[in-house]
SEZAKOL-871908 format. One record per residue (C-alpha): residue in three letters; y negated, z, x negated; residue number from 1. Coordinates in Angstrom, 1 decimal. Layout:
<nodes>
> ALA|Y|Z|X|NUM
...
</nodes>
This chain:
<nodes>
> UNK|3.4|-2.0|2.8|1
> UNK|1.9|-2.4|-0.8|2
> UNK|3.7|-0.5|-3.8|3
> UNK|1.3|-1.4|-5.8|4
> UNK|-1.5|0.6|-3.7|5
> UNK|-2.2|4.0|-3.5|6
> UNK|-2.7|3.1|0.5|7
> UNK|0.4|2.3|0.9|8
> UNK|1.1|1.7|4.2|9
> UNK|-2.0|-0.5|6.3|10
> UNK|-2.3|-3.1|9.5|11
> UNK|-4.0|-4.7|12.2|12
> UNK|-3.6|-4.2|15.9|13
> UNK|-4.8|-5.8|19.1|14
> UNK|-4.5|-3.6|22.6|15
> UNK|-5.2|-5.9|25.9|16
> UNK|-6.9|-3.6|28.2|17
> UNK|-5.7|-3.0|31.6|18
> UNK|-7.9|-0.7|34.5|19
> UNK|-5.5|1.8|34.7|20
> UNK|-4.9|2.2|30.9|21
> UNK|-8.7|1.9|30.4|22
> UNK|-9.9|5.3|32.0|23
> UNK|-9.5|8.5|30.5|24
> UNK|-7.8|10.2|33.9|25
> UNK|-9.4|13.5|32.8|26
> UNK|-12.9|11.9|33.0|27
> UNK|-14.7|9.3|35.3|28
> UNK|-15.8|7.0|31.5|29
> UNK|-13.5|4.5|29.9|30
> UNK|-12.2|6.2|27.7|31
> UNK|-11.7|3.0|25.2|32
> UNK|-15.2|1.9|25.5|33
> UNK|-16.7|0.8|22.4|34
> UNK|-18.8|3.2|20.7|35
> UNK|-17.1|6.3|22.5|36
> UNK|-15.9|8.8|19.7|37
> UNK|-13.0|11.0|21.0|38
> UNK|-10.5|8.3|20.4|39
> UNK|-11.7|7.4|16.4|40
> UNK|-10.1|10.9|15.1|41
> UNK|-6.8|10.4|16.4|42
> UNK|-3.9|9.8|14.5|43
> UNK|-1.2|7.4|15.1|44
> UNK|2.4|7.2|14.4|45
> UNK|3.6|3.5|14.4|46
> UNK|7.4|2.9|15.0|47
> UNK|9.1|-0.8|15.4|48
> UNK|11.8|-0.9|17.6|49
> UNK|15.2|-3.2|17.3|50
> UNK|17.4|-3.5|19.8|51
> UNK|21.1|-2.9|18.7|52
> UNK|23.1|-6.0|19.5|53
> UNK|26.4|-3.9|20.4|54
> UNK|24.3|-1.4|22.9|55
> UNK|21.5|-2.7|23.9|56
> UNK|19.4|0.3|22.7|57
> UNK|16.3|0.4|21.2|58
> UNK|16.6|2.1|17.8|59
> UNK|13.1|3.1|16.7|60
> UNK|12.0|3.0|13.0|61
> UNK|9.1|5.2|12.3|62
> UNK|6.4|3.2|9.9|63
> UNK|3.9|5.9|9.0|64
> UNK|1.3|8.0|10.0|65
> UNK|-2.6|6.2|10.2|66
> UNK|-5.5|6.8|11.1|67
> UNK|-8.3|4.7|12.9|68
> UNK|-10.8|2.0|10.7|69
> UNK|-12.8|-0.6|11.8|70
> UNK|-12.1|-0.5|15.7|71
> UNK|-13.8|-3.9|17.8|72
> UNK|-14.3|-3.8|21.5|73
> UNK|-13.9|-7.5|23.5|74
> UNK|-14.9|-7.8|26.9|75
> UNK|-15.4|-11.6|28.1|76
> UNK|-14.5|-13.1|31.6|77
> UNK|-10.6|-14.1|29.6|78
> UNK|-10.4|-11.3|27.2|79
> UNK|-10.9|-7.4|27.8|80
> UNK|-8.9|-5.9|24.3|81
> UNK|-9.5|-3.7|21.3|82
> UNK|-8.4|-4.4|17.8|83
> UNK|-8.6|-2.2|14.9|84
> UNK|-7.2|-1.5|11.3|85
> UNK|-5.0|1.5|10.6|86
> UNK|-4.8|2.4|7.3|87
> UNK|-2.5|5.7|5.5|88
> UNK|-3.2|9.3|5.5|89
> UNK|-4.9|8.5|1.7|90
> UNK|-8.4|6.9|3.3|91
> UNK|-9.0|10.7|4.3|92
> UNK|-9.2|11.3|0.5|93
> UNK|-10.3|8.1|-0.6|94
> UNK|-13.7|8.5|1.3|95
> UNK|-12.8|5.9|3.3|96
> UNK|-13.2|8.7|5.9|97
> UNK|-12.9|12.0|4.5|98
> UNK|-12.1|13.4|0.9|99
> UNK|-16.2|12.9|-0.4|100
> UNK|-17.2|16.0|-2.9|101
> UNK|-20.0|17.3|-2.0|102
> UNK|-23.2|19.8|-3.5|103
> UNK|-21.0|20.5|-6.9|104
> UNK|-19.9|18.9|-9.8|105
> UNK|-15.6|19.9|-10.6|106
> UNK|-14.4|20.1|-13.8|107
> UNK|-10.7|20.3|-14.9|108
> UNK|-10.6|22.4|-17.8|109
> UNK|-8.1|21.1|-21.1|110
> UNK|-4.8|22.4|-20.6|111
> UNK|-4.8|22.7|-17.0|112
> UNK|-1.4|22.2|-14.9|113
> UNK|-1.5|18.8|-13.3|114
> UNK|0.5|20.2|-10.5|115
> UNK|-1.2|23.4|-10.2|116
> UNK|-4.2|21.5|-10.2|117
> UNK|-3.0|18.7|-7.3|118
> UNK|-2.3|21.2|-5.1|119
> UNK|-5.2|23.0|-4.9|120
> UNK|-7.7|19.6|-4.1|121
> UNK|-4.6|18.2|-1.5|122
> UNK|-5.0|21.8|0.2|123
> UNK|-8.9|21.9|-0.3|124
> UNK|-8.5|18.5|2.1|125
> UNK|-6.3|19.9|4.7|126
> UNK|-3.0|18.7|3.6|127
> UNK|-0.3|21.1|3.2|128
> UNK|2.8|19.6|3.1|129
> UNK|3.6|18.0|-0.3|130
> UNK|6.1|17.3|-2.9|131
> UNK|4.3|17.4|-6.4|132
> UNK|6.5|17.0|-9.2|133
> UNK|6.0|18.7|-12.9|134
> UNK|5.4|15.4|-15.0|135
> UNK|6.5|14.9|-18.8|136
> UNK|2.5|15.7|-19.6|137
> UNK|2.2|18.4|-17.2|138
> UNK|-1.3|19.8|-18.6|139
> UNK|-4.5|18.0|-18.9|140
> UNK|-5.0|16.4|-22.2|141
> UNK|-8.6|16.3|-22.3|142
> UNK|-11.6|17.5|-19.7|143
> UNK|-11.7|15.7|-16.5|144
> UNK|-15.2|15.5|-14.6|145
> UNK|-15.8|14.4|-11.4|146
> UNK|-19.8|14.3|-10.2|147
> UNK|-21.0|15.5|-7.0|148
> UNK|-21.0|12.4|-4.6|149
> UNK|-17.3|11.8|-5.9|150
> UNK|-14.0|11.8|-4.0|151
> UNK|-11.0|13.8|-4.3|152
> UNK|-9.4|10.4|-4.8|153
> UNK|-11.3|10.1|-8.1|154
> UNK|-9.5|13.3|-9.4|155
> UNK|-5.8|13.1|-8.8|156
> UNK|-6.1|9.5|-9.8|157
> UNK|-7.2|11.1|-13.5|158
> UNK|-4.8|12.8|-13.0|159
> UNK|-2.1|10.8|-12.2|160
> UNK|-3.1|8.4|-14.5|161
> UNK|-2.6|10.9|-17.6|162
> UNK|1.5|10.2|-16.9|163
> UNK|1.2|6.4|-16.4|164
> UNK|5.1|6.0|-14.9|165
> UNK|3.9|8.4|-12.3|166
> UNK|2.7|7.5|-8.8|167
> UNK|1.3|8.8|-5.6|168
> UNK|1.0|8.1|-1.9|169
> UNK|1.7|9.4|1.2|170
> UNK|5.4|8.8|3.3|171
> UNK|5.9|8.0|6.8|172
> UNK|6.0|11.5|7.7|173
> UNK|2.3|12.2|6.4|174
> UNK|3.7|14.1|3.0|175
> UNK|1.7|13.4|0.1|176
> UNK|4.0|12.4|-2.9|177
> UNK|3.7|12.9|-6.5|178
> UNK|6.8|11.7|-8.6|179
> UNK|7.7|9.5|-11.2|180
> UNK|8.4|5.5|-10.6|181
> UNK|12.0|5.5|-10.1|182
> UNK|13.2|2.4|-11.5|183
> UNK|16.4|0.3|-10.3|184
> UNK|19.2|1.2|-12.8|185
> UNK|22.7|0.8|-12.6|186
> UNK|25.2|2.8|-14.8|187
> UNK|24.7|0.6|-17.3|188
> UNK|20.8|1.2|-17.7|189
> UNK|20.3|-2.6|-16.6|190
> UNK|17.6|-3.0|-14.0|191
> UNK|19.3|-4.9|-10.6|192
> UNK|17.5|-7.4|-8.6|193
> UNK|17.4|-5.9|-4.8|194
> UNK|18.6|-9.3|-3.7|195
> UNK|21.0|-11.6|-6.2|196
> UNK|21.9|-15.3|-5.6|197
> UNK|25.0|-14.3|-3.3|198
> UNK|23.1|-12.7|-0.7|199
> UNK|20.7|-15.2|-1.1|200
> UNK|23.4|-17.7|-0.2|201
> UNK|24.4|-15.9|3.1|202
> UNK|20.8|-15.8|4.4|203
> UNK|19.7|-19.7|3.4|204
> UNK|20.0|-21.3|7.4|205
> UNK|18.6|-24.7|6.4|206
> UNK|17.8|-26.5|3.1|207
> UNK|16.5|-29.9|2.7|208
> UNK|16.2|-31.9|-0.8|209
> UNK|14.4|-35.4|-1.3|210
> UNK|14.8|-37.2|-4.2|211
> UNK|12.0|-40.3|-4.5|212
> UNK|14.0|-43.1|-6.6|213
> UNK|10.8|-44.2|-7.9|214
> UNK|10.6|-41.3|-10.5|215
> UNK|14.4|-41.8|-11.7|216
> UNK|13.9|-44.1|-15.1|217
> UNK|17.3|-44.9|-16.9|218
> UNK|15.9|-46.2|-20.2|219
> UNK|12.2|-46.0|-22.4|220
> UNK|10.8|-48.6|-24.0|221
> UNK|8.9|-47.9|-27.4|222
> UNK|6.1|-49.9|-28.2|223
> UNK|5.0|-50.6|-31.7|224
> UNK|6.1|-49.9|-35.4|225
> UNK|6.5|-47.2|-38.1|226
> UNK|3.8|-47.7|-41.0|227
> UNK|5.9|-46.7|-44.5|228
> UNK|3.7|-46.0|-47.6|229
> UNK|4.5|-45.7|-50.8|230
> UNK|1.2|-43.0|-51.1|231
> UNK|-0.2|-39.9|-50.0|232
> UNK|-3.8|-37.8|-50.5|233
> UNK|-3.5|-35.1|-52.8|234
> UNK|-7.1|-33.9|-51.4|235
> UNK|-9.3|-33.2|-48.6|236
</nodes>
């Protein structure tokens, strides 16, 4: 999970393949067989599960909604698996795997809403559950222009970009987000650290410190003299 990135949420998983997981039961092919297409559109919702110490229960924690990138099939006589990277619900606009613009160039006219006009290109895609907040700036300050050949990426980045505390990305439950950086204030206006030195000191398990002798010096020697002079230059 990457703040910093407008795909927020990626990662990497590795399925070993068993016969009776392997076969689509509604047809006689395997239905994970490299190359076969009905499985690469599919979403996946990815939830870690901890088990609760006092009940033994599985509490599950849900990690985001992906979709399918870069899927590898491995058969040998020791391996039969699949891995694949699962990235956020921003590759479909990013043209990772949807979101291209195609056979027109779109121009956002000056003084366009930013909302108004984020809505209409998240809908345009597909999407229609989002929280787009008014920004500070909420028209366009100047034209934006996005060729034919572009992505609808390329266009709520401009205009994200016009209110630079403002961000965008998608949540765990697939709902694209526009909103200001919210930063970590107390009452005081003084930015916290998530973790201070007191929590840091419950959590430390083991420490070790070595100190070599060899660079511990108790005195310096000075070599040579100071030169007095009773002279100076006065040019260069």
């Amino acid at each position: 999970i990457n703040a910093d990135s407008d795909i927020r949420r990626t990662c990497n998983i590795s399925m070993m393949l068993k016969d009776d997981y392997s076969e689509n039961p509604l047809y006689s092919y395997e239905y994970w067989k490299s190359g076969n297409p009905f499985w690469f559109d599919k979403y996946l919702r990815i939830n870690i599960g901890i088990k609760d110490l006092t009940t033994n229960d599985i509490v599950w924690n849900n990690q985001g909604i992906y979709i399918i990138d870069e899927p590898t099939m491995t058969y040998s006589a020791e391996d039969n698996s699949i891995s694949f990277r699962a990235v956020d619900l921003m590759a479909q606009l990013t043209g990772l795997r949807n979101g291209n613009l195609e056979g027109m160039t779109y121009l956002i006219p000056i003084g366009s809403s930013i909302s108004s006009a984020m809505k209409s290109i998240i809908e345009e895609q597909g999407f229609y559950n989002y929280i787009i907040l008014d920004p500070p700036q909420a028209t366009t300050p100047y034209e934006i222009k996005v060729d034919a050949g572009g992505t609808s990426y390329d266009i709520l980045k401009e205009l994200r970009d016009i209110n630079p505390d403002w961000e965008m990305f998608f949540d765990v439950d697939g709902t694209f987000i526009f909103q200001q950086i919210k930063p970590n204030y107390t009452a005081d206006n003084v930015i916290t650290p998530f973790i201070d030195m007191d929590t840091l000191e419950v959590l430390y398990s083991d420490m070790e410190l070595n100190t070599p002798f060899t660079d511990v010096k108790n005195y310096i020697e000075v070599y040579g003299r100071t030169i007095e002079t009773n002279c100076t230059s006065t040019t260069t």
